[in-house]
C-alpha positions in Angstrom: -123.4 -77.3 7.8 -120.3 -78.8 6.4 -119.9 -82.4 5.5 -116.9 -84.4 5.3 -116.1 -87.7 4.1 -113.4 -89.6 6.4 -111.4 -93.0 6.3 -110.8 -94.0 9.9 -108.1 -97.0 10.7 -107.9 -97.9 14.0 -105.3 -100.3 13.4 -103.4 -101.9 15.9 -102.8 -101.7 19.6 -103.7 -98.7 21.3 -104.7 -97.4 17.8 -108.4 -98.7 18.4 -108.6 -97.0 21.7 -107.3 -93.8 21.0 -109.0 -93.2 17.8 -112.4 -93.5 19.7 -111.4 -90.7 21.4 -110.1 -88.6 18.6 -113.6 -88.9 16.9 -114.9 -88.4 20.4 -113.1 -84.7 19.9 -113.9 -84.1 16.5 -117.4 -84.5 17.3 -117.8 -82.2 20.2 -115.8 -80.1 17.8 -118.0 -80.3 14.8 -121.2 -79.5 17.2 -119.6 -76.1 17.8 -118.5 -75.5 14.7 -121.6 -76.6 12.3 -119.4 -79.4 11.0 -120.3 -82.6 10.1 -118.4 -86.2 9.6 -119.1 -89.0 8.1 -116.8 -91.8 9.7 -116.1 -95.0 7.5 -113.9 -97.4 9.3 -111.4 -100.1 7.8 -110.2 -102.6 10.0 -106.8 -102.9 8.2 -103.7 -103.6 10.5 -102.0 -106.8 11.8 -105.2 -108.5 12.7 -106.5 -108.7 9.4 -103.1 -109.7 8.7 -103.1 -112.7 11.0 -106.1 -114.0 9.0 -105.8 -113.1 5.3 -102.5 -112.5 5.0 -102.7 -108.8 3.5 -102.7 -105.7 5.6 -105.3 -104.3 3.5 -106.9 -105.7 0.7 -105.5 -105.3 -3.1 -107.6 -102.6 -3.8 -107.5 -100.9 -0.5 -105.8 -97.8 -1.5 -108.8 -97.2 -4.4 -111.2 -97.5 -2.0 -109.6 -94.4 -0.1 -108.9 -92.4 -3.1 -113.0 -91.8 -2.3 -112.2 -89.9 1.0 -111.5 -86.3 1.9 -108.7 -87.2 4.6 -107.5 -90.5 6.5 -107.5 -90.6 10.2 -105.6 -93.6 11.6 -104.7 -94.5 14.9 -101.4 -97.1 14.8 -99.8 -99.9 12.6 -98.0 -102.4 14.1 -98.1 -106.0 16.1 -95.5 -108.0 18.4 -96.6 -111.4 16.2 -96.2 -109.4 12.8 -92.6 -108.3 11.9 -92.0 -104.6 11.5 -91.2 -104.5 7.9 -94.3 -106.6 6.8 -96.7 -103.7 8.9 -95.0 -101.2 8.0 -94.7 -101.8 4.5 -98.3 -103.4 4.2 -100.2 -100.9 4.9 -98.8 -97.2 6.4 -95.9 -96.9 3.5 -98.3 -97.6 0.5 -100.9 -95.2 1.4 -98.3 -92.8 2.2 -96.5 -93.4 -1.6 -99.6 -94.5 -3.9 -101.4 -91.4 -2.4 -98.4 -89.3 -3.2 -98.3 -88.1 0.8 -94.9 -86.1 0.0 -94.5 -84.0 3.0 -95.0 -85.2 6.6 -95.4 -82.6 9.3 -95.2 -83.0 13.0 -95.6 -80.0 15.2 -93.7 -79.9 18.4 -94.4 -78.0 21.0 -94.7 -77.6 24.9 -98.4 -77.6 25.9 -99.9 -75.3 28.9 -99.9 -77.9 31.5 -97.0 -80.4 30.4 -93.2 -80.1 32.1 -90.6 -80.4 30.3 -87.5 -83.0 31.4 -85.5 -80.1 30.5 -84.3 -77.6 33.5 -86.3 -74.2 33.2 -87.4 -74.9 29.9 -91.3 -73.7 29.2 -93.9 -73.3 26.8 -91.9 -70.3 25.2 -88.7 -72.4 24.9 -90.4 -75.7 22.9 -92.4 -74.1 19.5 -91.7 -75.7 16.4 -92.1 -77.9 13.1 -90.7 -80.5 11.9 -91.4 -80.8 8.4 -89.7 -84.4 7.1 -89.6 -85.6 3.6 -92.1 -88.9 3.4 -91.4 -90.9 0.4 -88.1 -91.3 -0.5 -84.8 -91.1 1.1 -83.2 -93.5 3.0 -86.6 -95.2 3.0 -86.4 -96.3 -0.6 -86.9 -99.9 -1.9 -83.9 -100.5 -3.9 -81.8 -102.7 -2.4 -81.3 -106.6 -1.4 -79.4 -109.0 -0.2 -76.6 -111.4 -1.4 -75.4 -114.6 -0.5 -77.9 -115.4 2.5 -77.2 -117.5 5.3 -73.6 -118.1 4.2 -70.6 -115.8 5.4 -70.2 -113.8 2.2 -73.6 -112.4 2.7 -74.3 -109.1 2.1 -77.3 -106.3 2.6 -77.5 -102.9 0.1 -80.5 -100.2 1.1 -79.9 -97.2 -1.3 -80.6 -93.9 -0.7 -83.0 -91.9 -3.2 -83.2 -88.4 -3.0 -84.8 -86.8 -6.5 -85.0 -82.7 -7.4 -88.7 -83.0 -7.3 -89.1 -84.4 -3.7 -86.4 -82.8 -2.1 -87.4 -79.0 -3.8 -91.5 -80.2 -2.6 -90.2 -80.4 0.6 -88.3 -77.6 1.1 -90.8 -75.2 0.1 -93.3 -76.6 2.2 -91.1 -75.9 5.1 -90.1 -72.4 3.3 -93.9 -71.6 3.1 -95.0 -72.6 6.5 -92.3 -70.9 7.6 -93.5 -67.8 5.7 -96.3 -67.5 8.2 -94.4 -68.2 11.4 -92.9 -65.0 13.6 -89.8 -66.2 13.5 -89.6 -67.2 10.1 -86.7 -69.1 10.2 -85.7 -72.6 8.6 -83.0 -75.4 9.8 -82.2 -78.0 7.6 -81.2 -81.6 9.1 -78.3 -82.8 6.8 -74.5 -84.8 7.0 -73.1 -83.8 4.2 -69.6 -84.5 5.9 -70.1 -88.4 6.1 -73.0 -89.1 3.7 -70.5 -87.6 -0.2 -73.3 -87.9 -2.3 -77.2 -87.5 -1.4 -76.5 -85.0 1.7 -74.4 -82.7 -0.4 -77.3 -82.5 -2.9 -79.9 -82.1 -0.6 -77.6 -79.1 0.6 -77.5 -77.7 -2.7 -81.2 -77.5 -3.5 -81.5 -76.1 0.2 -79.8 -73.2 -0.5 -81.4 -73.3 -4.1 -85.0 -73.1 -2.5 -84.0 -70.8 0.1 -83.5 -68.3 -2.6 -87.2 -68.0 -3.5 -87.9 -66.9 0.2 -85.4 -64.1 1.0 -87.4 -62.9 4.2 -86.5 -66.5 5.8 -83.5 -67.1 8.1 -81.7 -70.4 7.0 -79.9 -72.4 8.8 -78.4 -75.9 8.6 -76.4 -78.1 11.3 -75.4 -82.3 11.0 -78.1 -84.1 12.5 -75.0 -85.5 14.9 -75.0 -81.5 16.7 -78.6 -81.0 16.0 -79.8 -83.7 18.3 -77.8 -82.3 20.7 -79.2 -78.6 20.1 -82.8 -80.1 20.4 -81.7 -80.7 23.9 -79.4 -78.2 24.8 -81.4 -75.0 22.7 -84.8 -76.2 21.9 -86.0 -72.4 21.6 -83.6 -71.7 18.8 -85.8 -73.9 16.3 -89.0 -72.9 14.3 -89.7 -74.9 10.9 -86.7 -77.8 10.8 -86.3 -80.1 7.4 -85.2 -83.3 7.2 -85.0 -86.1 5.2 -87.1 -89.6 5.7 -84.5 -91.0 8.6 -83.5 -88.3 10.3 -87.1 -86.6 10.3 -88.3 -89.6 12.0 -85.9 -89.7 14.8 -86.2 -86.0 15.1 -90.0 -86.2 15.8 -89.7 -88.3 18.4 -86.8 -86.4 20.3 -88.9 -83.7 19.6 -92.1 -84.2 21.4 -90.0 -86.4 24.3 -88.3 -82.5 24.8 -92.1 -81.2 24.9 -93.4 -84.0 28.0 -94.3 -86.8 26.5 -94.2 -88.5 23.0 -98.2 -89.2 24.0 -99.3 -85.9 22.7 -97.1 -85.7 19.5 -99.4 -85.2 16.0 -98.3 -85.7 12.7 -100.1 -85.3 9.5 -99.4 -86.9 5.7 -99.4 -84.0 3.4 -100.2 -84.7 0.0 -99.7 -81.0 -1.2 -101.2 -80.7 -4.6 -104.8 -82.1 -2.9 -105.3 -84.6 -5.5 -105.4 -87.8 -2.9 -106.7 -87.9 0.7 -103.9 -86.3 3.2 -103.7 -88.6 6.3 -103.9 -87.9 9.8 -102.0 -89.9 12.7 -100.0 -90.1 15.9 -96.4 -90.4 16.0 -96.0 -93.0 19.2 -97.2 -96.1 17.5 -99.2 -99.3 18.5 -97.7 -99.5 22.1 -98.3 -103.1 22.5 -97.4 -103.4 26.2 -100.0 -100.9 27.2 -103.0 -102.6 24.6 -106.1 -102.7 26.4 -104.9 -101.4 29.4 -107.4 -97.9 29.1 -104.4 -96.2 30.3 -102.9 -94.4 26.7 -102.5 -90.9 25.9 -105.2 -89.8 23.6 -103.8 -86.4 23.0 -101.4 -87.1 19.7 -104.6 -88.6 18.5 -107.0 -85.9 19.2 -104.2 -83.4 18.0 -103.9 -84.9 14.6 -107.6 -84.6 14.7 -107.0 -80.9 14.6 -104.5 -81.1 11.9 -107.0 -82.9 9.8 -109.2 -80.0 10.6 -106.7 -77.4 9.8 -106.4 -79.3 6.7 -109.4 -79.3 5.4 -109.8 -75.5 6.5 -111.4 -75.2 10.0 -108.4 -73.2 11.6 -110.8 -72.0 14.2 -112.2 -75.3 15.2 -108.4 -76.4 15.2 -107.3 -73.9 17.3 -110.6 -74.5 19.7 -109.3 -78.1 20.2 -105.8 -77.2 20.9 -106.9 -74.7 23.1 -109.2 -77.8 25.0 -105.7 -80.2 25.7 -104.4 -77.1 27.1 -107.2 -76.6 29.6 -107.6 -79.9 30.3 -103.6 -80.4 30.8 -103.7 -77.8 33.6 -105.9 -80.1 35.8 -102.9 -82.9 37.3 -105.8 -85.2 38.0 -106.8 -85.5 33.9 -103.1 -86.5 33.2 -102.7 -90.2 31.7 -99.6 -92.4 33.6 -97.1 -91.6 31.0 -97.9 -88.0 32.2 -97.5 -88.5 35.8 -101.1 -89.2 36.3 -103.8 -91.8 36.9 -106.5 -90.9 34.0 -107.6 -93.5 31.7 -107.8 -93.4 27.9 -111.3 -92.5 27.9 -111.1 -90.1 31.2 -108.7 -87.6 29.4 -110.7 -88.0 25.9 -114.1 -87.3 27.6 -112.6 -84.4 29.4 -111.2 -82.5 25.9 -114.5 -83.1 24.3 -116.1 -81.3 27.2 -113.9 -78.5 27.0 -114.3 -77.4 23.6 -115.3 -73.8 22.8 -115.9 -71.9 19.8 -114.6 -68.6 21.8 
């Protein structure tokens, strides 16, 4: 029996409800697959917040240096601006843990319909792999002259040779064991005269170390538009910090829903807890409703398991949403159906299989 060691934060919003059913999973999972968990939950977010001020406490990110991975479920509250959750809790972990590479798989499940005409499952298979700590999501910056009509705001863009070339070949390698072993890189290098030129430059640098792999590159303007227009040209796409994030959500919106889309927090080297989470975010109009998707939730879960080398009990979850997708009735609202939270999580957990 294998034992592992995980940080759960539920956070905010539908975080807490989906995250019951993610451990729900994992623990049907870990019955089939001799694997044990031990779950130690944190109830960081904007609640805790609201009361102490802090996100998490001053010595929150020691406390999960002790963990083997990080599951969390959202970050984020209507009565707590953006920037102050955001940069409270989910950016820290992501830097001070050294979290460099952030991947988020896309792809059209058995069961889901696409808004696209005559697109299927074989038309909506790939990676996004997004750079996670710097970029356009850097600190430097401020503001000038508030409040008066001279006033001014500078965010700088930070792209260094280590993080960019990390990146890269993480994409490069995961690409390695793809079929189609193929790369796109997200840049604007026609607009943006300094950091998307470089970032070209140690593309086609890194690229060199991997001569099996197709490269391509398009502006992110034309590649949002190829998402829609040629999904099934795309297997392993870089970006930077922005244009990774906005990609990830066109992405799985392509695939049916942004519900089911997963993303993990790789910190490559292993040194620090990786961390496991959905991409849609706190959802605050549906809160306590019962009615959210649990599936990015429970798909992260299999991530995490991936991760910490289960492939097989991965694979038996994924294998699970699929099965369960194919019966209209299981489908939450945002797919078209009338399941609750705990319906559709019940039904995945029930459905695992070690064949």
């Amino acid at each position: 029996m294998t034992v592992h060691r995980i940080a759960v934060i539920p956070g905010d919003g539908i975080g807490k409800e989906v995250v019951i059913e993610g451990i729900r999973v994992l623990e049907a999972v870990g019955r089939a697959f001799e694997i044990q968990f031990t779950w130690d939950t944190f109830n960081w977010g904007c609640e805790n917040f609201l009361h102490t001020g802090l996100m998490m406490p001053d010595d929150g990110i020691e406390q999960l240096r002790e963990y083997e991975a990080i599951f969390l479920g959202a970050v984020g509250s209507p009565d707590v601006p953006d920037h102050v959750s955001l940069w409270g809790l989910l950016i820290p972990i992501r830097r001070q843990l050294q979290q460099a590479v952030n991947v988020r798989p896309v792809r059209m499940l058995k069961g889901m319909e696409s808004p696209l005409k005559n697109r299927g499952v074989k038309d909506i298979d790939f990676i996004i792999v997004r750079e996670n700590n710097e970029g356009e999501y850097s600190e430097i910056g401020g503001r000038l002259y508030q409040k008066t009509d001279l006033e001014m705001a500078v965010q700088e863009t930070v792209f260094t040779r280590k993080g960019v070339d990390k990146v890269f070949r993480y994409a490069f390698e995961l690409a390695e064991n793809r079929e189609a072993k193929h790369v796109t890189s997200a840049t604007k290098s026609n607009g943006i005269i300094h950091t998307m030129p470089y970032w070209d430059e140690r593309f086609l640098a890194i690229g060199k170390e991997y001569p099996d792999i197709r490269m391509s590159q398009y502006h992110i303007d034309i590649l949002a538009a190829h998402f829609v227009l040629h999904p099934d040209w795309f297997d392993v796409v870089v970006a930077s910090n922005l244009f990774g994030d906005i990609l990830s959500d066109l992405g799985p919106a392509l695939a049916g829903t942004i519900g089911i889309a997963p993303s993990a927090n790789i910190n490559p080297t292993r040194k620090h807890p990786s961390m496991f989470e959905p991409v849609h975010g706190s959802a605050p109009d549906i809160s306590g409703k019962g009615v959210a998707n649990p599936i990015a939730q429970i798909w992260s879960g299999a991530l995490m398991l991936d991760h910490l080398g289960h492939s097989e009990a991965a694979n038996a979850v994924e294998r699970a949403i699929e099965v369960i997708l194919e019966d209209r009735e299981l489908r939450t609202p945002d797919m078209g159906g009338k399941a609750t939270t705990q319906d559709l999580g019940k039904s995945i957990a029930i459905a695992i299989s070690p064949f």
